[in-house]
FIGUBA-61690 format. One line per field, with one value per atom (N, C-alpha, C): residue in one letter; y, x, z; atom name. Coordinates in steps of 0.02 Angstrom, whole numbers, plus 50000, padded with zeros to 5 digits. Layout:
r: A,... $
py: Y,... $
px: X,... $
pz: Z,... $
a: CA,... $
REM end
This chain:
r: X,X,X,X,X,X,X,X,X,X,X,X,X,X,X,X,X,X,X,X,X,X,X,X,X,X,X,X,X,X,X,X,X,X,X,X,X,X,X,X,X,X,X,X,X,X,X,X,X,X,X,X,X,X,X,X,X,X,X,X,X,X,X,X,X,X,X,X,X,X,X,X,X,X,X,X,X,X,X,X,X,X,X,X,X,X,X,X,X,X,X,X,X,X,X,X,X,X,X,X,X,X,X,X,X,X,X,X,X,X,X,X,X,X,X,X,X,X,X,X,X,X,X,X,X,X,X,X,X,X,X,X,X,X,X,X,X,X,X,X,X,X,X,X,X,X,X,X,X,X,X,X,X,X,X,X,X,X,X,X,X,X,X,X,X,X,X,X,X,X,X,X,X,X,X,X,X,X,X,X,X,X,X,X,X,X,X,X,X,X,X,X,X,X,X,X,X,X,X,X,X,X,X,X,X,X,X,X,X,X,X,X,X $
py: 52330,52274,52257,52290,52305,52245,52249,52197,52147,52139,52045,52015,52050,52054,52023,52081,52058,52009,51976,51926,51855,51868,51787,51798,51847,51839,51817,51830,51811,51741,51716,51658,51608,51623,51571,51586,51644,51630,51577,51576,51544,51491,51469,51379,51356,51419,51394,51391,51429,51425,51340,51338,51279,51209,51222,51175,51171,51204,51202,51176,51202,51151,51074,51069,50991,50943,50987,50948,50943,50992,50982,50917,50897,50861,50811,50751,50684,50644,50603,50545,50509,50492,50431,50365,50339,50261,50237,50180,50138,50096,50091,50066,49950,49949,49864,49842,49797,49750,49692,49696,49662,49586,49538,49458,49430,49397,49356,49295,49289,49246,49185,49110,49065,49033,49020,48967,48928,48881,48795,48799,48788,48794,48717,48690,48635,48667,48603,48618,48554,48566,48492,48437,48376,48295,48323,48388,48368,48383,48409,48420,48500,48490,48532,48569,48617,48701,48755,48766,48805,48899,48945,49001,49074,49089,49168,49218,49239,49287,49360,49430,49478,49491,49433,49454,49492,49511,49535,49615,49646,49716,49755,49790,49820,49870,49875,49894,49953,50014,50072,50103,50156,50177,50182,50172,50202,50235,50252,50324,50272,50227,50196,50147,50125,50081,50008,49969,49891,49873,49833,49781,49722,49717,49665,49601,49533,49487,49425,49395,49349,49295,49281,49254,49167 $
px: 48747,48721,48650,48605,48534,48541,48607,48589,48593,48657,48665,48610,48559,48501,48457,48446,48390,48410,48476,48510,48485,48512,48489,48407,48361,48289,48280,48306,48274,48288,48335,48367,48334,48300,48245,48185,48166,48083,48101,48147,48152,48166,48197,48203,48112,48097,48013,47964,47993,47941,47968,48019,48034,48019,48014,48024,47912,47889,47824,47798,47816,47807,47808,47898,47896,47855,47851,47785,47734,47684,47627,47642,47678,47681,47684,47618,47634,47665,47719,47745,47702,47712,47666,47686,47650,47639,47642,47691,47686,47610,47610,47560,47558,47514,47533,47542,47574,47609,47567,47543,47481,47532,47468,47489,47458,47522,47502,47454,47427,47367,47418,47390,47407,47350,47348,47273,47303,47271,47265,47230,47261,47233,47266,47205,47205,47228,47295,47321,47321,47359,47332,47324,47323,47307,47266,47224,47220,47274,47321,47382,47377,47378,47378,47436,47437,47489,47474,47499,47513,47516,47506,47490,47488,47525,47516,47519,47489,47443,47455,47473,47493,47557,47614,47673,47715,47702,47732,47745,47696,47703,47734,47762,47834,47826,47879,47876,47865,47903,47909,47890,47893,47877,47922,47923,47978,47974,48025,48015,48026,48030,48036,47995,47966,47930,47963,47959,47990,47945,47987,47959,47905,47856,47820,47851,47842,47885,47868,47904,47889,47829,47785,47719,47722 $
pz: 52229,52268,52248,52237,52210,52138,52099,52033,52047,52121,52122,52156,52205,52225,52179,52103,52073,52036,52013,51970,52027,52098,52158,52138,52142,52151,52094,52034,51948,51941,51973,51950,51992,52060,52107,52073,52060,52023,51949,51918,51851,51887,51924,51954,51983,52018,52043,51987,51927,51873,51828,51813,51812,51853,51905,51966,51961,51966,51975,51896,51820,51779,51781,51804,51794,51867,51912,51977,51932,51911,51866,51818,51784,51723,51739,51735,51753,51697,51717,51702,51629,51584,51527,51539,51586,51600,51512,51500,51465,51446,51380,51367,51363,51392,51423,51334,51327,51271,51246,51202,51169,51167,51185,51196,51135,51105,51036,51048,51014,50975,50934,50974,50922,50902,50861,50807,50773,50778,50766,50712,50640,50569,50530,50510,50493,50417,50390,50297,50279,50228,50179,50205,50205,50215,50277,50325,50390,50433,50422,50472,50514,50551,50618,50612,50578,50606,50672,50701,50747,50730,50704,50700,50748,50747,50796,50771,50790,50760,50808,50778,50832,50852,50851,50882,50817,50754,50718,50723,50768,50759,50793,50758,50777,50854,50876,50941,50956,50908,50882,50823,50806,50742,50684,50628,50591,50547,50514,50471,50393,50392,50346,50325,50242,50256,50222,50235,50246,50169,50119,50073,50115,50076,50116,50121,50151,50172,50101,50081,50044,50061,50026,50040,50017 $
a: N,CA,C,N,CA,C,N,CA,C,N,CA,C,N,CA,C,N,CA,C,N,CA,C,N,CA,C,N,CA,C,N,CA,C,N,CA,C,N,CA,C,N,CA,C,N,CA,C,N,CA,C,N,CA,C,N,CA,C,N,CA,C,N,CA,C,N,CA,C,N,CA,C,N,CA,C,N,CA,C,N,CA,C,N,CA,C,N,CA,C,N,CA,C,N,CA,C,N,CA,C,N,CA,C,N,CA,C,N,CA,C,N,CA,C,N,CA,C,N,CA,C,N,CA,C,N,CA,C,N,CA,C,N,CA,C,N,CA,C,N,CA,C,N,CA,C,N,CA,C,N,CA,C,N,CA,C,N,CA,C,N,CA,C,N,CA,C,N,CA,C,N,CA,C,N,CA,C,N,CA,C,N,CA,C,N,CA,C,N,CA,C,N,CA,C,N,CA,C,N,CA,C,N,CA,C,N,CA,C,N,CA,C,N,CA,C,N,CA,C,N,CA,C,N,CA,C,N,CA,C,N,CA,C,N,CA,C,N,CA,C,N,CA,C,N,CA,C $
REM end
């Protein structure tokens, strides 16, 4: 009777040692989402383009790196 004893007591200190880690560990708030930039860039004859600037960057990281985009 003494093992199933110390097997119920081992098995609540490992849930309170567990259970008291994940209380300690706060949450990672999201980081706020950067707002694109448009600019008004005058091209040939004088003509007014529209431009934004910022919304290209990727959301995540990747393990890969991308050909640059045709220019």
């Amino acid at each position: 009777m003494r093992r199933v004893w110390a097997t119920v007591v081992g098995v609540w200190a490992l849930l309170a040692v567990v259970a008291a880690i994940a209380w300690s560990n706060r949450p990672v708030s999201p980081l706020p989402r950067a707002t694109p930039t448009v600019l008004v860039v005058k091209g040939k004859n004088g003509k007014q383009q529209l431009v934004v600037v910022g919304s290209q960057a990727p959301a995540h990281a990747t393990t890969q790196t991308s050909p640059a985009p045709p220019a």
